[in-house]
Biotite code that builds the C-alpha atoms (Angstrom):
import biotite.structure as struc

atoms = struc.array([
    struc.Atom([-34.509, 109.545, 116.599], chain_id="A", res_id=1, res_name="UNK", atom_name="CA", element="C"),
    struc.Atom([-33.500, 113.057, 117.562], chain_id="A", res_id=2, res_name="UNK", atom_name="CA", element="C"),
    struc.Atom([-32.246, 115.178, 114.615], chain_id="A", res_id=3, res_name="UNK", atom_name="CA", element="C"),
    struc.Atom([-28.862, 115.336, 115.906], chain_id="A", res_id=4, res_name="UNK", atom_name="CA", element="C"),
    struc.Atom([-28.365, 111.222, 115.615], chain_id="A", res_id=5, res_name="UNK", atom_name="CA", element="C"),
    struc.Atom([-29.735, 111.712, 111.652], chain_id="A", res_id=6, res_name="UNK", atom_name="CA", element="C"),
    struc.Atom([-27.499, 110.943, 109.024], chain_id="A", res_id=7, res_name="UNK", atom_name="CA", element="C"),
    struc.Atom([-27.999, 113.301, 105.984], chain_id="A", res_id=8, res_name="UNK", atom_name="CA", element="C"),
    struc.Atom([-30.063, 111.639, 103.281], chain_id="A", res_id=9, res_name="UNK", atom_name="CA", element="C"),
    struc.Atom([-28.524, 109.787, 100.744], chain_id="A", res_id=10, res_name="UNK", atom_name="CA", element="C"),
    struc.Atom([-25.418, 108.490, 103.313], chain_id="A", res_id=11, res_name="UNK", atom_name="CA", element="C"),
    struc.Atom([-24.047, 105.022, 103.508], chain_id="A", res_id=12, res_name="UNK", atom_name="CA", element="C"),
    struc.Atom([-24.549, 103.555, 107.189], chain_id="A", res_id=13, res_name="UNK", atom_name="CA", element="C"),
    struc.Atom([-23.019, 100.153, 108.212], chain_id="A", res_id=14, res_name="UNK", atom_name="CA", element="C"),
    struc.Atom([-26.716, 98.900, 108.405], chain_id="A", res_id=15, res_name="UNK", atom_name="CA", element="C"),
    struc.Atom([-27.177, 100.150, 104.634], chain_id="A", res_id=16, res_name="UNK", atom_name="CA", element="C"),
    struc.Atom([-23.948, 99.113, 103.184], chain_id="A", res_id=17, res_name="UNK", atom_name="CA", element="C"),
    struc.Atom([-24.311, 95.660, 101.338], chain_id="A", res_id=18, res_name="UNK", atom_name="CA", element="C"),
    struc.Atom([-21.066, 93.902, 102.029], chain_id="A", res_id=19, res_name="UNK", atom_name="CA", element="C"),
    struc.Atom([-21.602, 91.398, 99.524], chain_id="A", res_id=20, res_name="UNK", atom_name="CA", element="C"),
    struc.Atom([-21.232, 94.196, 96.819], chain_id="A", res_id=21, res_name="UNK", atom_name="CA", element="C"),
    struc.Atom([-17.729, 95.415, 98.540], chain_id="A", res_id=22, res_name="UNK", atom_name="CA", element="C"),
    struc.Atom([-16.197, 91.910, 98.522], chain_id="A", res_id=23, res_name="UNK", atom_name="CA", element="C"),
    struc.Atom([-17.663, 91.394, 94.914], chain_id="A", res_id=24, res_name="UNK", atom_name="CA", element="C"),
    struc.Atom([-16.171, 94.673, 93.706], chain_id="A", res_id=25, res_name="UNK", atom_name="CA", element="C"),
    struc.Atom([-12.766, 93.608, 95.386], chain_id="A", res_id=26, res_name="UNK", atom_name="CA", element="C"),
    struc.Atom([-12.692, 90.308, 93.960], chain_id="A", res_id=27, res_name="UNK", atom_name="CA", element="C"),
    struc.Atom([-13.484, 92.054, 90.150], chain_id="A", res_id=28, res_name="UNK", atom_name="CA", element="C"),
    struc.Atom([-10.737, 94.604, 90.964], chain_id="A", res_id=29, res_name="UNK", atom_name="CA", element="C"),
    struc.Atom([-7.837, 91.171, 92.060], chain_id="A", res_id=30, res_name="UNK", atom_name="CA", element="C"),
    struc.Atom([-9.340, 89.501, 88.576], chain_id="A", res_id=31, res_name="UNK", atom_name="CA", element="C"),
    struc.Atom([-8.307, 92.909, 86.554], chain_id="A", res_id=32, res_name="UNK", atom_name="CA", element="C"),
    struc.Atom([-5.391, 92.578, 87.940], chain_id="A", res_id=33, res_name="UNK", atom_name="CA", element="C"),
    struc.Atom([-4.404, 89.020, 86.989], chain_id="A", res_id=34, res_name="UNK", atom_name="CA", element="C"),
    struc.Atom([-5.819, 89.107, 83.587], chain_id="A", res_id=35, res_name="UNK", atom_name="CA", element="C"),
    struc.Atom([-2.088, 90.208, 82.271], chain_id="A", res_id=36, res_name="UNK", atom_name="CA", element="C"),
    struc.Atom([-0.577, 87.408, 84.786], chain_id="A", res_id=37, res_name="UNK", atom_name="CA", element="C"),
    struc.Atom([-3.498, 84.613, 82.782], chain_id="A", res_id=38, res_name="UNK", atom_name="CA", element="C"),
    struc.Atom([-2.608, 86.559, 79.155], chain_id="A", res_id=39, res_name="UNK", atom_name="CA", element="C"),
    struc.Atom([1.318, 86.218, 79.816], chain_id="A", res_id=40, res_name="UNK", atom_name="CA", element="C"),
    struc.Atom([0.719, 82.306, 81.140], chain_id="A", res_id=41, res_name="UNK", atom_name="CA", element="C"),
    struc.Atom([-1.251, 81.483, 77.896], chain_id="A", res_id=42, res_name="UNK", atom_name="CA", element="C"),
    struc.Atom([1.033, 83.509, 75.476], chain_id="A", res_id=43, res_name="UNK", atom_name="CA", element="C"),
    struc.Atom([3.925, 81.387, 77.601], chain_id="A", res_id=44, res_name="UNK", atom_name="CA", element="C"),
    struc.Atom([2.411, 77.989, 77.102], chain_id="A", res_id=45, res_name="UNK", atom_name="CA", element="C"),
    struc.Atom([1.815, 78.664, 73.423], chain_id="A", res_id=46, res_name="UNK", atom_name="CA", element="C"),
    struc.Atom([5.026, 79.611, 72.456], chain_id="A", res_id=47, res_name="UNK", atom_name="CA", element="C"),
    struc.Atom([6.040, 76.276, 74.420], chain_id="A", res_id=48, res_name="UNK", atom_name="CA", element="C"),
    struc.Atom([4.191, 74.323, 72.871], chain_id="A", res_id=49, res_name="UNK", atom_name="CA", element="C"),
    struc.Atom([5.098, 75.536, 68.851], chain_id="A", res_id=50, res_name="UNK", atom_name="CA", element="C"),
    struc.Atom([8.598, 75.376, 70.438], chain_id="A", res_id=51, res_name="UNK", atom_name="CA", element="C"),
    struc.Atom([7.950, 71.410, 70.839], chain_id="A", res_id=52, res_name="UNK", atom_name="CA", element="C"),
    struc.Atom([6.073, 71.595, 67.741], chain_id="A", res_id=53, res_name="UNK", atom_name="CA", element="C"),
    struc.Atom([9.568, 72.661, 66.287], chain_id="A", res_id=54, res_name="UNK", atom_name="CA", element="C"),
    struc.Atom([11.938, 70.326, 68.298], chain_id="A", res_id=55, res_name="UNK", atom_name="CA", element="C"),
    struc.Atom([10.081, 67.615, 67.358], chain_id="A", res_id=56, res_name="UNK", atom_name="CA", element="C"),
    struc.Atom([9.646, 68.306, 63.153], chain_id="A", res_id=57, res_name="UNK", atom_name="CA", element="C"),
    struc.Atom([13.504, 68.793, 63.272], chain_id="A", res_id=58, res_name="UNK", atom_name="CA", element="C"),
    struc.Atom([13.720, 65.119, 65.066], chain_id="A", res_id=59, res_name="UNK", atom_name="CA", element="C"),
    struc.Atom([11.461, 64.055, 62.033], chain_id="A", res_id=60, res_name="UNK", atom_name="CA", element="C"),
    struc.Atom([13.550, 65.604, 59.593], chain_id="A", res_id=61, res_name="UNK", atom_name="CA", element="C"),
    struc.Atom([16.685, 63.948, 61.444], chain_id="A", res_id=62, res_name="UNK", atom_name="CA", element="C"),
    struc.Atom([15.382, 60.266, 61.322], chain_id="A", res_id=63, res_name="UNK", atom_name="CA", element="C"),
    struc.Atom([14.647, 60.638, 58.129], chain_id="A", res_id=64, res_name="UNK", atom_name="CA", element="C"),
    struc.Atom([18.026, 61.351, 57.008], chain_id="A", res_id=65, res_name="UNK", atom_name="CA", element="C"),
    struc.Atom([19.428, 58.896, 59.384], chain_id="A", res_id=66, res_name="UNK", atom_name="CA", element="C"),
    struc.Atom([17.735, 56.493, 57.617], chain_id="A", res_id=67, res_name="UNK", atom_name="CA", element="C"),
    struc.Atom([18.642, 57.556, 53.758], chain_id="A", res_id=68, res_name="UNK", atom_name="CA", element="C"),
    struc.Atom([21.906, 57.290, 55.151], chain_id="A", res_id=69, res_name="UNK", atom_name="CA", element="C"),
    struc.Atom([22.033, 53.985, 56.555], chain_id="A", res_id=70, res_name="UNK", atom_name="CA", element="C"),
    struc.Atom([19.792, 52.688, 53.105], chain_id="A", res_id=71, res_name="UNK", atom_name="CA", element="C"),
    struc.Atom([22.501, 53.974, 51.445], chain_id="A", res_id=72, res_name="UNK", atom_name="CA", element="C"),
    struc.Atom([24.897, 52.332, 53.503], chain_id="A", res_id=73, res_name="UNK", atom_name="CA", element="C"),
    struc.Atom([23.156, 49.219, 53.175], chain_id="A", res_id=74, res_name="UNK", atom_name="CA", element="C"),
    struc.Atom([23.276, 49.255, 49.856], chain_id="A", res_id=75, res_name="UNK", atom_name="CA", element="C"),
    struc.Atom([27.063, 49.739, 49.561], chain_id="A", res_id=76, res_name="UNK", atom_name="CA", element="C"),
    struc.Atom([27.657, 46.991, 51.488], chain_id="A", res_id=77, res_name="UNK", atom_name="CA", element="C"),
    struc.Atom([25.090, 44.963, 49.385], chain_id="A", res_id=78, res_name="UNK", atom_name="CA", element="C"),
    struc.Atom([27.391, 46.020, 46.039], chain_id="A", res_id=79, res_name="UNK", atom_name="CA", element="C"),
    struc.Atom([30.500, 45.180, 47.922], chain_id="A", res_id=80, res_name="UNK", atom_name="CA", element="C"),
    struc.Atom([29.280, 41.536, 49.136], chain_id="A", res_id=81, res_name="UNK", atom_name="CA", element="C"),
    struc.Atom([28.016, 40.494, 45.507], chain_id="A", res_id=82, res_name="UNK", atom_name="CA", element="C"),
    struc.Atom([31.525, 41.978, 44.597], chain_id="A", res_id=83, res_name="UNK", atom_name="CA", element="C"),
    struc.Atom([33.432, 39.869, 46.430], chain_id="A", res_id=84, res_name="UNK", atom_name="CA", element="C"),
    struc.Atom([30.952, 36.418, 46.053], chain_id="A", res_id=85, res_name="UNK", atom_name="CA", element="C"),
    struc.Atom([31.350, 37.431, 41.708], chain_id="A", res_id=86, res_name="UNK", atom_name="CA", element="C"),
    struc.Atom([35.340, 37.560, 42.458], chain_id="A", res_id=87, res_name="UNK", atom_name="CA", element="C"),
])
């Protein structure tokens, strides 16, 4: 090689560069940038989830006063039956 063709020391020539290192640099760099997109998907599905958490205790507490109500119902109608078979 003639000192003209010479690149200075320390340069980066295509036969040098690693191009695994560039595409594994680039694909760090696209992760960064989804972490917030993964963080606001996670922080999405939890609040979904204690949201059924919540729909679902106030079905519990709903049944459960459907069904003092109807005891309650079914025991008027008991008292009103023996009522009417005592009269």
């Amino acid at each position: 090689m003639t000192t003209a063709t010479r690149e200075p020391v320390g340069s980066a020539t295509p036969d040098v560069t690693i191009i695994g290192a560039n595409d594994s640099r680039q694909n760090r760099t696209r992760e960064m940038q989804l972490i917030p997109e993964a963080l606001a998907r996670a922080h999405m599905h939890e609040r979904l989830r204690e949201a059924e958490d919540g729909r679902r205790g106030v079905r519990l507490v709903t049944a459960k006063r459907m069904q003092r109500r109807a005891e309650r119902a079914s025991l008027r109608a008991r008292r009103a039956l023996a009522m009417a078979v005592m009269h």
